[in-house]
C-alpha positions as a Python dict, from the first residue, in 0.01 Angstrom:
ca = {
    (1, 'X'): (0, 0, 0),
    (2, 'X'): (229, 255, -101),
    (3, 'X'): (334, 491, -346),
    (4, 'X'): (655, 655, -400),
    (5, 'X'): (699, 950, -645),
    (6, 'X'): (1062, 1085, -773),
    (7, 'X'): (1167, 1364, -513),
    (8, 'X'): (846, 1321, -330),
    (9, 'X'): (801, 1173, -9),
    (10, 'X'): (697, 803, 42),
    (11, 'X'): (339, 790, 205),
    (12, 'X'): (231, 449, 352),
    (13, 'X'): (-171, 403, 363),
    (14, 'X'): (-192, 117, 629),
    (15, 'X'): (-430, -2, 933),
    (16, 'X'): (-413, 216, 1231),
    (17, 'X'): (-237, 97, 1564),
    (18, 'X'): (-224, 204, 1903),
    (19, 'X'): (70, 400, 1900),
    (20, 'X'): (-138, 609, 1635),
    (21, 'X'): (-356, 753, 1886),
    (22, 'X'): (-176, 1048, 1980),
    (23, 'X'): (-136, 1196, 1597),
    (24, 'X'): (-472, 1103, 1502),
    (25, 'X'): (-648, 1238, 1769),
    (26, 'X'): (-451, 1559, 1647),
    (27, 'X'): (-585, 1517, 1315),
    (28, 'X'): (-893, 1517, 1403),
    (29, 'X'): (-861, 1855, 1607),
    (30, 'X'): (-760, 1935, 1279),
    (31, 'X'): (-1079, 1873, 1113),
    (32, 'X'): (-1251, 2025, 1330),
    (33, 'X'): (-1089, 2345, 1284),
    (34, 'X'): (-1159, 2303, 901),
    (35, 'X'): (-1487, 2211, 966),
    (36, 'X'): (-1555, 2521, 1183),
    (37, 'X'): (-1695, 2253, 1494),
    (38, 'X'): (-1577, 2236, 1809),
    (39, 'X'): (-1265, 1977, 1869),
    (40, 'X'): (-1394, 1650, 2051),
    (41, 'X'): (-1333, 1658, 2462),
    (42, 'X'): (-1116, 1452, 2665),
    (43, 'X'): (-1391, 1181, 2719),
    (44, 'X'): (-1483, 1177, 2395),
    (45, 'X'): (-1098, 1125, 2241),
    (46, 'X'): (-1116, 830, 2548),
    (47, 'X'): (-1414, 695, 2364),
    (48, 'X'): (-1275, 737, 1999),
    (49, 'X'): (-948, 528, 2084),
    (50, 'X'): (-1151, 281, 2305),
    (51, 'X'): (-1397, 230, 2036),
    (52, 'X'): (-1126, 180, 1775),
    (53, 'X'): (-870, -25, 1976),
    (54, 'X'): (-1106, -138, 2220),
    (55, 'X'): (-1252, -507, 2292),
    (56, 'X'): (-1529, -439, 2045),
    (57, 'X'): (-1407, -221, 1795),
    (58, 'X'): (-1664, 36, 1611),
    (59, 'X'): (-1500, 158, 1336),
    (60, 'X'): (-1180, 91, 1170),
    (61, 'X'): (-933, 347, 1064),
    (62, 'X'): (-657, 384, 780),
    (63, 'X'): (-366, 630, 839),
    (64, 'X'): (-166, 792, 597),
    (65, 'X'): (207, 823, 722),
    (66, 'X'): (502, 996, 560),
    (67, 'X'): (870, 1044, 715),
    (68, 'X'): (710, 861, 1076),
    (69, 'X'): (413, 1099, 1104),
    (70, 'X'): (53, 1055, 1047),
    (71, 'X'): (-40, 1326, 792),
    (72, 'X'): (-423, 1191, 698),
    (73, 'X'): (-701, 942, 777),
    (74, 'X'): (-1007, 756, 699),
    (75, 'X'): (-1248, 655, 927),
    (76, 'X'): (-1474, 385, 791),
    (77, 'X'): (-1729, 127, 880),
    (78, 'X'): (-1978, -123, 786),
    (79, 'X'): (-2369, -31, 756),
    (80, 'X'): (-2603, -224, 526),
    (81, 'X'): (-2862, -192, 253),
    (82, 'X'): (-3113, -404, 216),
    (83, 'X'): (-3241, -324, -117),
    (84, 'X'): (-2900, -418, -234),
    (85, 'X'): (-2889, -715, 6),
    (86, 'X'): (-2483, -613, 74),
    (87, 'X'): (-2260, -452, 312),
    (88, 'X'): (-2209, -80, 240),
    (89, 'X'): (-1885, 82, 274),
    (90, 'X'): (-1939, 400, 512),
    (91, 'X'): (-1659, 646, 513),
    (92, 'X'): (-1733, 904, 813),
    (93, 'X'): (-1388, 1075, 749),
    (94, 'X'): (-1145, 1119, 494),
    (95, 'X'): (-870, 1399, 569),
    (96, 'X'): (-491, 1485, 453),
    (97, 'X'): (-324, 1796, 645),
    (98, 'X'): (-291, 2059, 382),
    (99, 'X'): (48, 2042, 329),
    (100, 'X'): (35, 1712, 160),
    (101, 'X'): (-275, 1663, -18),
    (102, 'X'): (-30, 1765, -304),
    (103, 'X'): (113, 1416, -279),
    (104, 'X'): (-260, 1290, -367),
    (105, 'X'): (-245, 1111, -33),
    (106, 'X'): (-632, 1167, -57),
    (107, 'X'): (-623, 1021, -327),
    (108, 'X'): (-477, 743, -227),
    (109, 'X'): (-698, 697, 53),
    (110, 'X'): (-979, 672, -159),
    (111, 'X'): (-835, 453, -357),
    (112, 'X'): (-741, 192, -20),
    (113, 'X'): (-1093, 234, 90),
    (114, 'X'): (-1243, 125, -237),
    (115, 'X'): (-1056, -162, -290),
    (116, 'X'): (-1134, -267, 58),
    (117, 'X'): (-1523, -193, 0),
    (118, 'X'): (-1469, -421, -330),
    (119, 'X'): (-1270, -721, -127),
    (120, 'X'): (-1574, -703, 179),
    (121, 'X'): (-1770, -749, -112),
    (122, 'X'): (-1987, -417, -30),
    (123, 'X'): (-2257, -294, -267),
    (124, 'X'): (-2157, 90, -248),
    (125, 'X'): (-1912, 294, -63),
    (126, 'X'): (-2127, 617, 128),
    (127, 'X'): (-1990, 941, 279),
    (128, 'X'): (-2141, 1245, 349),
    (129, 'X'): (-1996, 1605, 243),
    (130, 'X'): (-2098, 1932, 403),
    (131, 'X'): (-2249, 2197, 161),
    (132, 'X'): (-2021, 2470, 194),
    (133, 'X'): (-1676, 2236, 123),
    (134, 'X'): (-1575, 2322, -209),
    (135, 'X'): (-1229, 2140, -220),
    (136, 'X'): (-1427, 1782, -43),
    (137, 'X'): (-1670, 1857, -328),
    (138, 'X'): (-1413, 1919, -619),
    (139, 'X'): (-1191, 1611, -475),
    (140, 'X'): (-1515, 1346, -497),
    (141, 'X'): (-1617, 1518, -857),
    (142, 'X'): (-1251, 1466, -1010),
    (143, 'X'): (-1344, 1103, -906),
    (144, 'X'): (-1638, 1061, -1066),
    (145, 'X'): (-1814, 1011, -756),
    (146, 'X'): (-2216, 1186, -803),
    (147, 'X'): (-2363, 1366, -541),
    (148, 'X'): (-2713, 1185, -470),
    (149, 'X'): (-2936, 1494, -412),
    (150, 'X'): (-3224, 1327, -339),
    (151, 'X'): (-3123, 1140, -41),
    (152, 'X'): (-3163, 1378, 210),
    (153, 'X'): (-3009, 1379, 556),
    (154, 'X'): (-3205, 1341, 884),
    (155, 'X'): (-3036, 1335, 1239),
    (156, 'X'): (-3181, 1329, 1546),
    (157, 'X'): (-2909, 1366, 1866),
    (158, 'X'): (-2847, 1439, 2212),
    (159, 'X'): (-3155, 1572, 2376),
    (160, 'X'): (-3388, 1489, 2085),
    (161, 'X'): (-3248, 1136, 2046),
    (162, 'X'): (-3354, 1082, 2449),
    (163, 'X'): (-3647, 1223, 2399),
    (164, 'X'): (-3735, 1022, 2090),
    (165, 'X'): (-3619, 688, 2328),
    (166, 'X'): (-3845, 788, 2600),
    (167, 'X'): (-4168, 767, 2378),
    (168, 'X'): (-4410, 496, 2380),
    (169, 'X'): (-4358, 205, 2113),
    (170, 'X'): (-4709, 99, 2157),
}
């Protein structure tokens, strides 16, 4: 899983391990900040690495490393469709620090994640792209990859989501 370039640095896509934690909890302070949302707490990087590295693991992550530092990520798991009767291949997060998205280590995540969506034998590959990001937006288009504008997105969370547990099935 990796690519080399003539006078560019070598960037290894691989699994994520423990000794990740550190940078990639950084990284995704970092998205944050792009994102304009507020960074994850203390208890909540806890529950990221425990639910990554943990006894039951939650999602799985791929790093992107260059010159022994973690430089992007994707954060992927597996949901299912059953019109298509097949896993589906959810990416929550794909990001490269600035700096080196000019080594198309986006790219190359993209790449990883499909071919590992193809080997699980998934159906599709799904991710979700805020409005306002232009460059996410250009990236996925220079793929090919359609926006499906009429599958609209619903969330309900934190007080709403108790409130909606709290109500009578019957």
């Amino acid at each position: 899983m990796t690519e080399s370039r003539a006078s560019t640095p070598t960037v290894t896509i691989r699994a994520a391990r423990p000794e990740d934690s550190g940078q990639y909890l950084q990284l995704v302070d970092a998205l944050a900040r792009y994102e304009h949302m507020p960074a994850p707490d203390a208890a909540a990087k806890a529950r990221l690495i425990e639910h990554l590295f943990g006894p039951r693991p939650h999602y799985r992550l791929l790093v992107a490393e260059t010159g022994g530092s973690i430089v992007g990520y994707a954060a992927h798991f597996l949901a299912y469709s059953t019109f298509a009767a097949k896993p589906t291949f959810y990416l929550e997060d794909l990001f490269v620090l600035p700096e080196f998205r000019s080594l198309r280590v986006g790219h190359q995540l993209l790449t990883i994640c499909a071919r590992t969506a193809v080997a699980e034998g998934c159906g599709r590959m799904d991710f979700i792209v805020l409005d306002w990001n232009r460059l996410a937006l250009d990236f996925y288009e220079r793929h090919g990859i359609p926006c499906k504008k009429e599958w609209l997105l619903h969330r309900v969370e934190g007080a709403g989501l108790m409130e909606l547990a709290r109500q009578a099935v019957s």
